[in-house]
N, C-alpha and C positions, 0 to 999 in steps of 0.2 A: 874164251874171249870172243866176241862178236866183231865179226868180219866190220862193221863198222869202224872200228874200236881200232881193228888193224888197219884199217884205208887210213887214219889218220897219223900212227904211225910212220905210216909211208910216205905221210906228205912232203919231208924234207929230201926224200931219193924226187920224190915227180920234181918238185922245185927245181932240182939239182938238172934232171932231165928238160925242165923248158928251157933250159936254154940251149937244147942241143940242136947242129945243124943238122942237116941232110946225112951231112956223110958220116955220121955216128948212127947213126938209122940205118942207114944201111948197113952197115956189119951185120947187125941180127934181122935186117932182112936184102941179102943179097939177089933176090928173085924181083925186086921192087925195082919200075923206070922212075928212080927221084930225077931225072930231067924232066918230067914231065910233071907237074904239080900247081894246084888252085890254090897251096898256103902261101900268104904271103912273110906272112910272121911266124915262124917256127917254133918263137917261145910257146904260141898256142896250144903245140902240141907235148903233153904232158903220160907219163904212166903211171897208171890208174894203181899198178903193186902186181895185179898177176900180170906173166907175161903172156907171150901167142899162144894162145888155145889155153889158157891158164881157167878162166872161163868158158867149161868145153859147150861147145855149141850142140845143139841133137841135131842127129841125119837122118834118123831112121824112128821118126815118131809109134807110136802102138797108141791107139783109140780103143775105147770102150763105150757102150752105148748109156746115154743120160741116165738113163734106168739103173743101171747097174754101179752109177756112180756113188761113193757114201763119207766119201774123206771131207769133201769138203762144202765149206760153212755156210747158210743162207746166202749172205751178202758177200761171200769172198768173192775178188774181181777175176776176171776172164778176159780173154781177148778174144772173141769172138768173128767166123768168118763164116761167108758164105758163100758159095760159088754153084754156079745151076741148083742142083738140087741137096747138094751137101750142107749141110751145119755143122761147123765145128767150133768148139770151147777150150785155147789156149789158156789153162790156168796161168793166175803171176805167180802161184805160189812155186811153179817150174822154172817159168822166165824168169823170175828173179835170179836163180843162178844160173841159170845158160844162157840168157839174153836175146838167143836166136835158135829158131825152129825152122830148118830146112824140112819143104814138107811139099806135097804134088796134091793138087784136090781135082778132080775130075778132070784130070791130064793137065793141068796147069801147076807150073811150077813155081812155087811161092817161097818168099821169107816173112817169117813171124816174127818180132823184133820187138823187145823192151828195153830200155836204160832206166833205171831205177834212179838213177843220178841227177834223171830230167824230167820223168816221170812218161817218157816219150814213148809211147807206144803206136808202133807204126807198119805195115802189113806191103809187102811188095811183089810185082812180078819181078821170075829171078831170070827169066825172061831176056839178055842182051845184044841187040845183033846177029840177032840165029842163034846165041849160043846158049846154057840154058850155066847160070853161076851159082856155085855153092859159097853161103857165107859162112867164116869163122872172127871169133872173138878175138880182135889183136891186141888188145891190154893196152891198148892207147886211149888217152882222151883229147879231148876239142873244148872247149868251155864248156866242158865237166860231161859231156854227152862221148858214148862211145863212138868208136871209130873202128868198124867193121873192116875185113878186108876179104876179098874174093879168093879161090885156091886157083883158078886157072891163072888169072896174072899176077895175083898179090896186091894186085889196085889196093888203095886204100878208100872206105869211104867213110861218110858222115852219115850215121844215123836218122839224125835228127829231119834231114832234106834229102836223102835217099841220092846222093850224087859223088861221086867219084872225086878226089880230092889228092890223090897220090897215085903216080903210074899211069898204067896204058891205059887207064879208062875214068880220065882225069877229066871234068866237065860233062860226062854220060849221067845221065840222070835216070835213077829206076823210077817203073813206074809203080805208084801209089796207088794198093788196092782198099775199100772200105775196110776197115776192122774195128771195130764196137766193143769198149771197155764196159763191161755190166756187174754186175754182181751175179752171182751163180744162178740164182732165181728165177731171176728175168731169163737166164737164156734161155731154162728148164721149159720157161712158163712160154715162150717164143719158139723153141725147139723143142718138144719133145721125143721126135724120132731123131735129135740128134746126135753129134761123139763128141764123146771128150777125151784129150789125151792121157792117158793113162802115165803112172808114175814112171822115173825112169829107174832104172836099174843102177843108181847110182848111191855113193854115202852121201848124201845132204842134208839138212833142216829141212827140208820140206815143208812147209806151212806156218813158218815162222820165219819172222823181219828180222836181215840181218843190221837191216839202218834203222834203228827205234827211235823215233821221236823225231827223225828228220827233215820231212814235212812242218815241221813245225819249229826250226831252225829259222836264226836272223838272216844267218847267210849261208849260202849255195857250198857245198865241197869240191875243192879243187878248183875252182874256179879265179881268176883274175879279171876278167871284164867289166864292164858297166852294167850297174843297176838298174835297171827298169826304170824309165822315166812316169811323171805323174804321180809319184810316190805312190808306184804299186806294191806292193810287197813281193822279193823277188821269188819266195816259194807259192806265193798260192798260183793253185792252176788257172790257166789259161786253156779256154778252145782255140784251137788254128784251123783256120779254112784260109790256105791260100797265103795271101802275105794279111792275114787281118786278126788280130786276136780280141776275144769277146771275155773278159773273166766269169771264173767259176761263180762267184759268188755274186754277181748280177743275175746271172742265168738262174741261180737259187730261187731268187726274189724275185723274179718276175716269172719264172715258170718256163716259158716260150718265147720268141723275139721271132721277129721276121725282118732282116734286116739285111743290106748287099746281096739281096740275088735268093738266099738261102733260110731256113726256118731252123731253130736251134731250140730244140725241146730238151728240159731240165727234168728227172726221175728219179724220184728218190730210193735206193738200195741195191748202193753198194758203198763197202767200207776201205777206205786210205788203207794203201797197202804199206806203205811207209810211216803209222801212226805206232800203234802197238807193236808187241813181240808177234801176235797172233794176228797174221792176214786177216782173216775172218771178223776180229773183234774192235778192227780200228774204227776212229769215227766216221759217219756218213757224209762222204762227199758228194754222191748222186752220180747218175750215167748220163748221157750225151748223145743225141740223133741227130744229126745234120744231113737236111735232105732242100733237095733243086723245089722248083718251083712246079716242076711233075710231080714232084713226090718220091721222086727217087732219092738213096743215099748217098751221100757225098762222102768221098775222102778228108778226114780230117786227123787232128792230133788233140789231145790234151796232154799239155806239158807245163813246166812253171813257167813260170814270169821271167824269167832272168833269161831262161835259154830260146825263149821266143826273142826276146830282145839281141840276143845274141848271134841268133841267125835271120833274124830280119827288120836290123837296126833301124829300116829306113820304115817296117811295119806301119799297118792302121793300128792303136787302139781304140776297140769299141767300147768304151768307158759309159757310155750313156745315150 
């Protein structure tokens, strides 16, 4: 049965769970300062079915160089990073079951991060006040995006905005480094002396969707909030730079835009990793560069509609 198949199962335990307070949260986590907390509304906070570390997160990546890489498929997506002189190629077909890659690139120490749920993929310094934070997967959701939590306090955070939301590092905001959703190709064809992370040593599906077809669902999982205003449709992606979303499928059609500050060029190859069984084989949604007016890269997201709307209700859309 397809881990999808089982989230939905689950939904009437998460239901059961939004309406829990604080302090039924804390029992299974007594190392959390719930005095200190950014949620207002508790019901928001839902479980996703696994619980802490249910979703284990990697600590201890192992790279292999482009060259030697042969699993995976033209156009299967990447999360790709760069840092001085390093390239490296986060498959989804990893993320999608560990969700997070604690990982150090030329003495910098990073978080690699996907929700499949939101389609958020989003790259951080771990970087906090002098101290350097390890993330793991706490099986919590937020309008249907996970919710990360650190092992030195148990903070809780939000994915989606890289920001502290439960505990002592409640309002702390990480900082957002570039990370470039590609198809395998493009990074090959950009990086050639670069690394990709190697399999992990784990029993997973590996390269197969455990949510089939759900990109292409009426409505978002797990989720309660409001719909995307404009009658956008609440799964197609959105680009986010900032508080401003630009949809995917404008960006299609015109190619390239220049628009608030930034240039947003549209490329075609790579495949929805949430379409098909086979990462590799889903349909072509295209890759995403956002770069300043130097020409440099910009921190950004491609995530759905619903969960842009979700955390940045009062957002621009760039509709036209």
């Amino acid at each position: 049965m397809r881990l999808f198949t089982l989230l939905i199962l689950c939904f009437g335990l998460a239901v059961g769970a939004a309406t829990a307070e604080p302090s039924q949260w804390s029992r299974a986590w007594p190392d959390t300062d719930f005095s200190r907390t950014a949620v207002a509304d508790w019901s928001e906070i839902m479980s996703g079915g696994p619980g802490k570390d249910g979703i284990p997160a990697i600590d201890t990546p192992s790279f292999i160089a482009v060259s030697d890489e042969t699993r995976l498929s033209p156009r299967e997506a990447v999360l790709s990073v760069t840092i001085g002189n390093t390239s490296r190629a986060y498959p989804i077909r990893y993320l999608m079951w560990h969700e997070i890659v604690n990982d150090t690139i030329e003495g910098q120490p990073v978080a690699v991060t996907f929700c499949p749920l939101c389609n958020s993929a989003m790259v951080f310094d771990r970087r906090v006040d002098g101290d350097v934070l390890s993330f793991g997967v706490s099986g919590l959701l937020r309008h249907s995006d996970m919710v990360m939590y650190d092992r030195q306090t148990e903070s809780w955070w939000q994915q989606a905005i890289g920001e502290g939301i439960v505990g002592h590092h409640t309002g702390t905001e990480l900082t957002p480094l570039v990370g470039l959703m590609q198809g395998w190709d493009q990074f090959k064809a950009e990086h050639p002396n670069g690394e990709v992370m190697d399999e992990p040593n784990l029993p997973r599906r590996y390269g197969q969707n455990p949510y089939v077809n759900y990109d292409s669902s009426r409505r978002p999982f797990l989720f309660n909030g409001e719909m995307p205003p404009h009658n956008v449709p609440p799964l197609l992606r959105v680009v986010r730079v900032g508080d401003r979303a630009w949809p995917m499928d404008r960006l299609a059609k015109l190619g390239s835009v220049t628009e608030a500050g930034v240039t947003i060029t549209w490329a075609k190859g790579q495949a929805s990793a949430l379409d098909t069984n086979s990462l590799g084989q889903g349909r072509e949604v295209g890759s995403i560069r956002v770069t300043d007016d130097t020409g440099q890269d910009v921190p950004h997201d491609v995530l759905f509609a619903f969960a842009f709307h979700a955390f940045y209700p009062t957002g621009t859309w760039m509709l036209d």
